[in-house]
VEXLO-641767 format. One record per residue (C-alpha): chain; x, y, z. Coordinates in steps of 0.25 Angstrom, whole numbers, plus 5000, padded with zeros to 4 digits. Example, Ala and Ser with C-alpha at 12.3 -4.5 7.8 and 13.67 -1.06 7.14 Angstrom:
! residues 2
@chain = A; u = 5049; v = 4982; w = 5031
@chain = A; u = 5055; v = 4996; w = 5029
This chain:
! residues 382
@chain = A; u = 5000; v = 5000; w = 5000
@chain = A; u = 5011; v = 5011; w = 5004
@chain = A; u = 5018; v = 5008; w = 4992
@chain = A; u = 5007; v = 5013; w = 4982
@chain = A; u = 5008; v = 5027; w = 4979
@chain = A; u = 4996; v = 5038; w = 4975
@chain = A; u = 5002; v = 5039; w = 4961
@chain = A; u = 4999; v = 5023; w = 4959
@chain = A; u = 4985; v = 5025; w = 4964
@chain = A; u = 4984; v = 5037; w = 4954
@chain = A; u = 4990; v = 5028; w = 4940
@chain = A; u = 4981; v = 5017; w = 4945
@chain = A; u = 4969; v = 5025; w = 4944
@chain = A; u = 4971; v = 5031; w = 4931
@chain = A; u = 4974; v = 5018; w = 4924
@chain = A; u = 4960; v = 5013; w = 4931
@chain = A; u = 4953; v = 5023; w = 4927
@chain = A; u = 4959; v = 5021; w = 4911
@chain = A; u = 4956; v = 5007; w = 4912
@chain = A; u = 4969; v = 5000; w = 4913
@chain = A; u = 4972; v = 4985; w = 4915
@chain = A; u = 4976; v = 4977; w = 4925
@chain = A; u = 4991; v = 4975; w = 4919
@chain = A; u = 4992; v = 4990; w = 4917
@chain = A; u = 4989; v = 4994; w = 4933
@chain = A; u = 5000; v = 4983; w = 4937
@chain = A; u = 5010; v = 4989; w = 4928
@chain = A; u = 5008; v = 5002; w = 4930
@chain = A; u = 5007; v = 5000; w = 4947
@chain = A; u = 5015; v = 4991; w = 4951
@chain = A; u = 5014; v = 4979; w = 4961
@chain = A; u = 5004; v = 4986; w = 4970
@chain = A; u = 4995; v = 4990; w = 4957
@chain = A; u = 4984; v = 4981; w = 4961
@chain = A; u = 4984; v = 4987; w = 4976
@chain = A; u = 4984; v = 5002; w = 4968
@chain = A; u = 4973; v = 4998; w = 4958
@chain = A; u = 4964; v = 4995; w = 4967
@chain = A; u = 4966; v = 5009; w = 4975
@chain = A; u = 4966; v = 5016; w = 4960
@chain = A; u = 4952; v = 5009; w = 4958
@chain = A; u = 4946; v = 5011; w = 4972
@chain = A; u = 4949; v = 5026; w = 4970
@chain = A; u = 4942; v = 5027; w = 4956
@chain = A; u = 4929; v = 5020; w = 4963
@chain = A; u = 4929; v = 5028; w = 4975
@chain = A; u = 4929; v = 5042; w = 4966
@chain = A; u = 4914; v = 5045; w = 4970
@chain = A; u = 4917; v = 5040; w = 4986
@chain = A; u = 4929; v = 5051; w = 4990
@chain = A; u = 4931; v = 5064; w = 4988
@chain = A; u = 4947; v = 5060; w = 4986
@chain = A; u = 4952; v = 5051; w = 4974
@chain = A; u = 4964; v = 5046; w = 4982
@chain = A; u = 4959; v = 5038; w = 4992
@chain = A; u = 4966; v = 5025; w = 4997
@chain = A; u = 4957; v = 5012; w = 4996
@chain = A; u = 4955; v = 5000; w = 4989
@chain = A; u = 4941; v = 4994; w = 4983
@chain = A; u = 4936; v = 4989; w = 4996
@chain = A; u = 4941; v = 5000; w = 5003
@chain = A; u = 4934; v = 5009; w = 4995
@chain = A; u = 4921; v = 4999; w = 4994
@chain = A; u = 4920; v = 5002; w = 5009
@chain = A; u = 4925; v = 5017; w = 5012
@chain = A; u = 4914; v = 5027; w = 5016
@chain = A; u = 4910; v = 5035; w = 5006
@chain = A; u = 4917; v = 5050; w = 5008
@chain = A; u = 4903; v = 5057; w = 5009
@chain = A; u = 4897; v = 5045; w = 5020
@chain = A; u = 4911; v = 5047; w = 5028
@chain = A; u = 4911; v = 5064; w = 5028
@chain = A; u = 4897; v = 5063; w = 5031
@chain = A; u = 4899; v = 5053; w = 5044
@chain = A; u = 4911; v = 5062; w = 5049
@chain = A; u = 4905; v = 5072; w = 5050
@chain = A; u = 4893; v = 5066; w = 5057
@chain = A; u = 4904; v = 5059; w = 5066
@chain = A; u = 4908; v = 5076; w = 5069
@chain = A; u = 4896; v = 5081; w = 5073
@chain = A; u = 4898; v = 5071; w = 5088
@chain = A; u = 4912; v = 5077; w = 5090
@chain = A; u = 4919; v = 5063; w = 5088
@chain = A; u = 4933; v = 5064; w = 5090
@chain = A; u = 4939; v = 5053; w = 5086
@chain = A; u = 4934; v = 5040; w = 5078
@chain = A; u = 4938; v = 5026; w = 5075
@chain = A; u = 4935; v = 5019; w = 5061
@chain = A; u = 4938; v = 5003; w = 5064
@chain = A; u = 4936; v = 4999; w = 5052
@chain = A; u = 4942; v = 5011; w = 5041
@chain = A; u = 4944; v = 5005; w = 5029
@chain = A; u = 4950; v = 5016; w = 5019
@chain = A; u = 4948; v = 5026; w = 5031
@chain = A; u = 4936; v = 5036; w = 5023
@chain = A; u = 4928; v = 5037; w = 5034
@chain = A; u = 4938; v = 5037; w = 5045
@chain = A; u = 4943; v = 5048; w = 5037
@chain = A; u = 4931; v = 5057; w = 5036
@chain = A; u = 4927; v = 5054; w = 5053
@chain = A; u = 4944; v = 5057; w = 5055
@chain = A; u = 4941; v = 5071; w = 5050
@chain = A; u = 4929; v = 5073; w = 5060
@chain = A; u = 4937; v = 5069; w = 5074
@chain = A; u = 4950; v = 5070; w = 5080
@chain = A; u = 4956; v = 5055; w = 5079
@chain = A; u = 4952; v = 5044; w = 5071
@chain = A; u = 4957; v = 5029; w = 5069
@chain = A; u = 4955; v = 5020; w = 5058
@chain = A; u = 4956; v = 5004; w = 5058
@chain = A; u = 4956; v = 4994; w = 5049
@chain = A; u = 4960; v = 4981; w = 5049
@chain = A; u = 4966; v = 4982; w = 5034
@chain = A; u = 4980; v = 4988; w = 5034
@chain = A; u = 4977; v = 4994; w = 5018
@chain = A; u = 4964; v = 5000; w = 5022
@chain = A; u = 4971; v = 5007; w = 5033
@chain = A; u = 4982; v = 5011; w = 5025
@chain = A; u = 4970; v = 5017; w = 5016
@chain = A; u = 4964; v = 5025; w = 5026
@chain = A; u = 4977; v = 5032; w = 5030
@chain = A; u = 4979; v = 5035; w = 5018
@chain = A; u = 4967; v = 5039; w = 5014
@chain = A; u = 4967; v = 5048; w = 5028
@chain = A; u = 4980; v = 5055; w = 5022
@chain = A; u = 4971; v = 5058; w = 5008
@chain = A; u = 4959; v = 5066; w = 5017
@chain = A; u = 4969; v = 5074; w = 5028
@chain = A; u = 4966; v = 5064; w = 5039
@chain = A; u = 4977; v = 5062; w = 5049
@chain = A; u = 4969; v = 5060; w = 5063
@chain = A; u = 4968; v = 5044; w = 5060
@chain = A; u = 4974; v = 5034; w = 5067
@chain = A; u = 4975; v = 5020; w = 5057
@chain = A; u = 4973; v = 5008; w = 5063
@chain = A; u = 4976; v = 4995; w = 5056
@chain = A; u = 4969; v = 4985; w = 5063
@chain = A; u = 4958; v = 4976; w = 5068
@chain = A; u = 4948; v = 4986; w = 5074
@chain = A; u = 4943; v = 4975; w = 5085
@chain = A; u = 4956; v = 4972; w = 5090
@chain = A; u = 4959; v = 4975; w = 5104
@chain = A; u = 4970; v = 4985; w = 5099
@chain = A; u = 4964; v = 4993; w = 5089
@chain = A; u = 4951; v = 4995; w = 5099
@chain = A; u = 4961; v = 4999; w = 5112
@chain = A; u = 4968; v = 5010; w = 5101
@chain = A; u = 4955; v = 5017; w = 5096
@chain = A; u = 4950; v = 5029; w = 5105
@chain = A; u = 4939; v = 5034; w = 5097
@chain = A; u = 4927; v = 5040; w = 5101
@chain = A; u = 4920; v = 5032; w = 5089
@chain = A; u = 4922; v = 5019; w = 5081
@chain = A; u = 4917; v = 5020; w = 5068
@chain = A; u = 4917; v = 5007; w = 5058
@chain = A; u = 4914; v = 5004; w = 5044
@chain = A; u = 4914; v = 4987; w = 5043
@chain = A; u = 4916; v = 4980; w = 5032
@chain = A; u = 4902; v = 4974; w = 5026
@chain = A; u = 4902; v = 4959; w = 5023
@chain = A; u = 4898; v = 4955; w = 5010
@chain = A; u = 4881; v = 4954; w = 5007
@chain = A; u = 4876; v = 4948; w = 5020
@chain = A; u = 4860; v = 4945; w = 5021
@chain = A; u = 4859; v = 4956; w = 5032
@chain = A; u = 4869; v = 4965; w = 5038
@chain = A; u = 4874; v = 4964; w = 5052
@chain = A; u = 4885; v = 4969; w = 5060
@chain = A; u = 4892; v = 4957; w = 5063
@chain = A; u = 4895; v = 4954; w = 5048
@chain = A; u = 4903; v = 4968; w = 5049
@chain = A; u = 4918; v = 4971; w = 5048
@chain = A; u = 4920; v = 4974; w = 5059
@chain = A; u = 4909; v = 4972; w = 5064
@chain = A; u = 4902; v = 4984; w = 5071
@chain = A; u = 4897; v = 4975; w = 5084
@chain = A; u = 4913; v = 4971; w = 5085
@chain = A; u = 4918; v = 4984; w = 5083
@chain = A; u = 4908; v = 4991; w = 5095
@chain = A; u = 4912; v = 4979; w = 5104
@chain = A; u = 4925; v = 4984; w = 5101
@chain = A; u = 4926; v = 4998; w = 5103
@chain = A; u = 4914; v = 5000; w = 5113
@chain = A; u = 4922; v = 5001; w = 5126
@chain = A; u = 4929; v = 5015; w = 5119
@chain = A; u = 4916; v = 5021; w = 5113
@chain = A; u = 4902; v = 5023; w = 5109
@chain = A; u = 4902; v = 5029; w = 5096
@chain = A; u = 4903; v = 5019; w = 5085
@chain = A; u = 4900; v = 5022; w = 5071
@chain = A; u = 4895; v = 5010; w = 5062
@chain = A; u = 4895; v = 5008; w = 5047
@chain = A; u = 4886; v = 4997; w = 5044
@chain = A; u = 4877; v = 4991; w = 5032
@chain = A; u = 4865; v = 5000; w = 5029
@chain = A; u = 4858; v = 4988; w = 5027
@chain = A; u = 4860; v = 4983; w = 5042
@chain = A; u = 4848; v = 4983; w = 5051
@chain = A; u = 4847; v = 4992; w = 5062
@chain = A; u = 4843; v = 4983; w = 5071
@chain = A; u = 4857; v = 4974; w = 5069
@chain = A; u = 4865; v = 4986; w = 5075
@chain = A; u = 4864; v = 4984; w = 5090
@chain = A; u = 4868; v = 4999; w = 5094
@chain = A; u = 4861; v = 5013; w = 5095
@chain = A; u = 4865; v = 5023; w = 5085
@chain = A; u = 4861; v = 5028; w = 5073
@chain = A; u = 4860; v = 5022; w = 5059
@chain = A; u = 4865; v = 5033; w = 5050
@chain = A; u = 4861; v = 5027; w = 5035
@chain = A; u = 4870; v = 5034; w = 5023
@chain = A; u = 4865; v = 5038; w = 5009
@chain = A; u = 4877; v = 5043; w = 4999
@chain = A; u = 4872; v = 5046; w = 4984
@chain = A; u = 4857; v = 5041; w = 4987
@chain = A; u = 4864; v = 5025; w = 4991
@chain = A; u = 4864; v = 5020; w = 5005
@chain = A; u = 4878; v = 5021; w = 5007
@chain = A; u = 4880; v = 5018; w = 5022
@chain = A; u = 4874; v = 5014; w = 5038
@chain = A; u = 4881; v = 5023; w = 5048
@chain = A; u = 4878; v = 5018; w = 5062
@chain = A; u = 4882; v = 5027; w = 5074
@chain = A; u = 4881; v = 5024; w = 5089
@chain = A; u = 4871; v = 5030; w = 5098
@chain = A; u = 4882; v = 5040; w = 5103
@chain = A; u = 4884; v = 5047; w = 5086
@chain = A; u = 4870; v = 5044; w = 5082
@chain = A; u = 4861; v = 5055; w = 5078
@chain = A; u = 4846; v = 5046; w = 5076
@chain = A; u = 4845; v = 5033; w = 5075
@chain = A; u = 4844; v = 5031; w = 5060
@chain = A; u = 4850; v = 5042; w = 5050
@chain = A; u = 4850; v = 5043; w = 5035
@chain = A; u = 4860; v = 5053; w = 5029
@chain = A; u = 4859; v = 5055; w = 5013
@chain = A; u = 4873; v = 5060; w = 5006
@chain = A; u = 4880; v = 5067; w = 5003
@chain = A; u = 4869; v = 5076; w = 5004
@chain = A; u = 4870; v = 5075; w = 5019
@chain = A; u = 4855; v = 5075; w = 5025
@chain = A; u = 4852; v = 5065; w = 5035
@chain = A; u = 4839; v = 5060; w = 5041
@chain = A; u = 4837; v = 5054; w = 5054
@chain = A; u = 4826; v = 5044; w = 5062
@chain = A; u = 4816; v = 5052; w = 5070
@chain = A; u = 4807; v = 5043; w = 5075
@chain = A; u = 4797; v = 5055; w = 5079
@chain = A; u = 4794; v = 5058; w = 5066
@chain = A; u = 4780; v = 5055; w = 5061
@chain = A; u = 4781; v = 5044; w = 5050
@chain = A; u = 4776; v = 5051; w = 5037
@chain = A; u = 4780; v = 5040; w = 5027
@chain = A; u = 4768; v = 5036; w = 5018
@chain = A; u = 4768; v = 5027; w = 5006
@chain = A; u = 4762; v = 5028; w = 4993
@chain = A; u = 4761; v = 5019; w = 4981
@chain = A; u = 4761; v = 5028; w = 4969
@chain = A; u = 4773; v = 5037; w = 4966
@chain = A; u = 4769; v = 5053; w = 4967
@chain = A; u = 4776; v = 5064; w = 4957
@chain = A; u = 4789; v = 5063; w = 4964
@chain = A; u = 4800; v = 5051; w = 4968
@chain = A; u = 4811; v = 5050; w = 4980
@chain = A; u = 4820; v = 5042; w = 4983
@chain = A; u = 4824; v = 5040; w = 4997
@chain = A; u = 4839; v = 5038; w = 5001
@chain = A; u = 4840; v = 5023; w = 5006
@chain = A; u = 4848; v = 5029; w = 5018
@chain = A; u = 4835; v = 5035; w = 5023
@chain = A; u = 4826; v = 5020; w = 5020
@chain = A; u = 4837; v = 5013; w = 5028
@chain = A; u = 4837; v = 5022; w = 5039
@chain = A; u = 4822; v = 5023; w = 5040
@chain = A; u = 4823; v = 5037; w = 5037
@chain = A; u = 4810; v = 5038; w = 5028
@chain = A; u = 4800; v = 5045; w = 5038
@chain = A; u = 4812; v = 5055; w = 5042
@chain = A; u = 4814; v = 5057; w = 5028
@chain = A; u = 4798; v = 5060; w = 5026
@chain = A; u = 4799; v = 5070; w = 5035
@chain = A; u = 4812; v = 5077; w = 5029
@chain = A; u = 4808; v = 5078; w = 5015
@chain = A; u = 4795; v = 5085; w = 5019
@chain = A; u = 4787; v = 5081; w = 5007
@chain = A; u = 4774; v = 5073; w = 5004
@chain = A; u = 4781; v = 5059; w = 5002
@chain = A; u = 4776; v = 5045; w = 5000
@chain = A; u = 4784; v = 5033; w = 5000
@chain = A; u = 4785; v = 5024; w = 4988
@chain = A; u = 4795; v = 5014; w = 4989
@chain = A; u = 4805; v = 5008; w = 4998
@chain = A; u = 4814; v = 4996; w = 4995
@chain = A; u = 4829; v = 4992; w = 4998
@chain = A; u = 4834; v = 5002; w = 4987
@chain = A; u = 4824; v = 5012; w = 4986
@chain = A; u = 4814; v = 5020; w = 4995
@chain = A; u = 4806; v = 5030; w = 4985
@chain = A; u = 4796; v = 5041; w = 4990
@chain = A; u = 4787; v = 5048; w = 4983
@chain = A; u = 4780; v = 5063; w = 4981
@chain = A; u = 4770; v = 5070; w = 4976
@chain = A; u = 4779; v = 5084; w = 4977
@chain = A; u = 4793; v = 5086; w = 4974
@chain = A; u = 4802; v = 5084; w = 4984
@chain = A; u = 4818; v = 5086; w = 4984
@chain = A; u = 4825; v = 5082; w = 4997
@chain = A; u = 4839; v = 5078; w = 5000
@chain = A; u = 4833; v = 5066; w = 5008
@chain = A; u = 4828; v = 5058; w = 4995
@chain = A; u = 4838; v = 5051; w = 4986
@chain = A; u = 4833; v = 5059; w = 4976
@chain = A; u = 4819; v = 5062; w = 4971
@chain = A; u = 4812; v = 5062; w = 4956
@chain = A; u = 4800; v = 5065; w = 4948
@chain = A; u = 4791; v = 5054; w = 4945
@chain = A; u = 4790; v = 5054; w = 4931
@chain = A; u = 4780; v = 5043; w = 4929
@chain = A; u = 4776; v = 5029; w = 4934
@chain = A; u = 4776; v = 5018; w = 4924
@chain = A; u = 4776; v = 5002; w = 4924
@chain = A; u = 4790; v = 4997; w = 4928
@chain = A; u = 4792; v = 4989; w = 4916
@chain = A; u = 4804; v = 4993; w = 4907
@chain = A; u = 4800; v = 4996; w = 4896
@chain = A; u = 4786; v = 5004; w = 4902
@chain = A; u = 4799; v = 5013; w = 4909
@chain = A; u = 4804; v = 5014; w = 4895
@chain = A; u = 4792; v = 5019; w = 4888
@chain = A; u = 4790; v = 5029; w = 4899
@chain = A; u = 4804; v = 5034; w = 4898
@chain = A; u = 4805; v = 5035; w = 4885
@chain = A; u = 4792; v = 5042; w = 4883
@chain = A; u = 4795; v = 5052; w = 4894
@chain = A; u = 4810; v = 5054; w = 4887
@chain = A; u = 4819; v = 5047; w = 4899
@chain = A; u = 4833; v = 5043; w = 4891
@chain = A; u = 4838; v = 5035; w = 4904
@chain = A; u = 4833; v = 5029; w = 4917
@chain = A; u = 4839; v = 5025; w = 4932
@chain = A; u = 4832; v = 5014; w = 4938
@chain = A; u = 4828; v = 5016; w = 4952
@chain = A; u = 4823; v = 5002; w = 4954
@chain = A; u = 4828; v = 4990; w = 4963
@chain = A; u = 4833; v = 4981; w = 4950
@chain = A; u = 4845; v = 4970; w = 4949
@chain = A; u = 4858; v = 4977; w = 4945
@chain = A; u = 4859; v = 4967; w = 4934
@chain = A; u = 4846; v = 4971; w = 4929
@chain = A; u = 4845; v = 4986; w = 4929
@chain = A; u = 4854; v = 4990; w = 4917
@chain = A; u = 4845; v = 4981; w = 4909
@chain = A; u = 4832; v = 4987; w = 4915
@chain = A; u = 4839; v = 5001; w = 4913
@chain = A; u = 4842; v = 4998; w = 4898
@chain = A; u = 4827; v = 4993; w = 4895
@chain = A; u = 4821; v = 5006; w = 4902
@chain = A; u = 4831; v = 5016; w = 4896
@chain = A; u = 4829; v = 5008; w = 4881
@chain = A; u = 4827; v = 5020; w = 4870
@chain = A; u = 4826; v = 5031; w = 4880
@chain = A; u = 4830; v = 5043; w = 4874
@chain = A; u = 4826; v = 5057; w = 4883
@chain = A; u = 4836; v = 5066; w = 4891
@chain = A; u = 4828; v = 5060; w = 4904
@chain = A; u = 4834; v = 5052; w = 4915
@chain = A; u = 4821; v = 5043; w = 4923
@chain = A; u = 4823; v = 5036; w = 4936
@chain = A; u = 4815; v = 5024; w = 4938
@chain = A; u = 4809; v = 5017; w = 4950
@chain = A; u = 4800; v = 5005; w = 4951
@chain = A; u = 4789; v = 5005; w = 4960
@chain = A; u = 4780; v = 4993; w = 4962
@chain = A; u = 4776; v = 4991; w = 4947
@chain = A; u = 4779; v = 5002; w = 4942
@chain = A; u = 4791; v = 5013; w = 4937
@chain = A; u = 4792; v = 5027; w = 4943
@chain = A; u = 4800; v = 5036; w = 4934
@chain = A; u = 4806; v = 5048; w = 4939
@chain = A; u = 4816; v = 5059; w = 4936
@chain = A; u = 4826; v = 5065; w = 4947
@chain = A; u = 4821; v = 5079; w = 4952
């Protein structure tokens, strides 16, 4: 690792991005060019997660560092307590144990891996941070534990591969095991878990802080009583509004089962967090619910509304059979030239689906297309 040099990383990028062969990166880098290749392709993917280009990582490092936007954010929630100092026991390639090391006085950083704590220092150096203390280690050891002095633990475990139902104990570390660990020295623990994990299978009191970046569920942020603000939270970004459980509010959430004039799409941060009735009262407008599975939960209205707490919002163009080619004729008749499915349809199916709805279109128009029960809603963004 200490021998591979910035300029490496750079040539490695640039023949990437031409397209060049496997025999050309080896002859060009050298004997590390595999080690440097795959740090060249990590920092092409990770162009839209970091405001830097030079980060330090490899593809699972990258896979699972937080998202700049999710790790500023959460930093600066962290500073609002006055924390002083923070302990990530599981870093990775440091992000954020980077962004929280900007908010207190001493931070530490542990992993068991010695190249993703090489990463992370590395990594601290590109962003001007120089109040971390590396630790390259077991976080559960008896060692590490008596070292750390933080007023709280944060951890990001790995996730196993596609389990049935998600539980702590299938963690890495696993969050039971790391407050057994570090309960003697404080409470304030910060948890990143699965957002699909139910409540009920986390045995503390805190809050559940669910995160949505770009309009996806990107993240479950679980803070001990002692940091928490409600008991569940949504927090939509990077536009940075929030909403919060109030268990006073009157439940003003009706259902309809035809689409009004206008469509909007509720953030599944918000559905996750059973946030709807807060989100009711927020928006302040006359809506009905239409629709609520896994990936989508739509509202509908009969007068425009535009608020920062839906995903985003449309026109109802019109309502038509969800057949193919019934979508067809009407989008060709109403001069549509393409079409994004907003429908729960098999990866390998929607290219195909796509083509035999866009077939012939010829018009400047862009249509969105849902599907409820029997039928298509066509809509355009407002």
């Amino acid at each position: 690792m200490s021998e591979i040099k910035e300029e490496q990383i750079n040539l490695a990028v640039e023949m990437l991005r031409k397209g060049l062969d496997e025999k050309k990166l080896r002859a060009k880098l050298g004997e590390n060019w595999e080690e440097i290749a795959e740090i060249a392709r990590a920092r092409i993917r990770a162009r839209d997660k970091f405001s830097r280009d030079d980060l330090w990582m490899d593809l699972e490092g990258l896979r699972y560092a937080t998202h700049e936007v999710v790790a500023r954010y959460r930093a600066e929630r962290l500073a609002e307590f006055g924390v002083k100092s923070i302990a990530d026991v599981s870093c990775g390639i440091g992000i954020q144990l980077i962004f929280y090391a900007m908010k207190v006085e001493k931070a530490y950083g542990v992993d068991i891996d010695p190249k993703k704590i090489e990463f992370a220092r590395k990594n601290a150096e590109k962003y001007g941070v120089r109040n971390i203390e590396f630790i390259n280690a077991d976080s559960l050891a008896p060692e590490t534990i008596e070292h750390i002095d933080a007023d709280v633990i944060f951890s990001d475990p790995a996730r196993p591969p596609e389990m049935p139902e998600r539980r702590l104990e299938d963690l890495l570390p696993s969050p039971l095991e790391v407050y057994e660990a570090y309960k003697a020295k404080t409470d304030a623990f910060i948890f990143d878990l699965p957002p699909q994990i139910r409540r009920e299978r986390v045995p503390w009191k805190g809050e559940f802080e669910y995160i949505d970046l770009f309009g996806h569920l990107n993240r479950l942020t679980f803070y001990f009583e002692t940091l928490a603000k409600a008991d569940r939270s949504a927090v939509m970004l990077p536009k940075g509004v929030r909403l919060e459980s109030d268990p006073n509010l009157e439940n003003i959430v009706t259902w309809t089962e035809e689409p009004k004039a206008y469509l909007h799409e509720i953030p599944q941060a918000v559905d996750y967090a059973d946030l709807i009735n807060e989100l009711f009262h927020a928006v302040h407008g006359n809506l009905k619910m239409l629709l609520r599975e896994k990936r989508r939960v739509l509202a509908t209205s009969d007068e425009k509304i535009q608020s920062d707490y839906f995903k985003r919002s449309y026109v109802i163009v019109g309502v038509t059979k969800f057949h193919p080619l019934r979508i067809n004729d009407f989008l060709r008749k109403e001069g549509f030239g393409r079409a994004t499915l907003r429908i729960s349809i098999p990866e390998n199916e929607y290219w195909r689906f796509r083509k035999r709805i866009e077939a012939n279109l010829t018009g400047e128009r862009r249509a969105f297309v849902f599907q409820f029960k029997d039928k298509a809603i066509i809509a355009e963004t407002l």
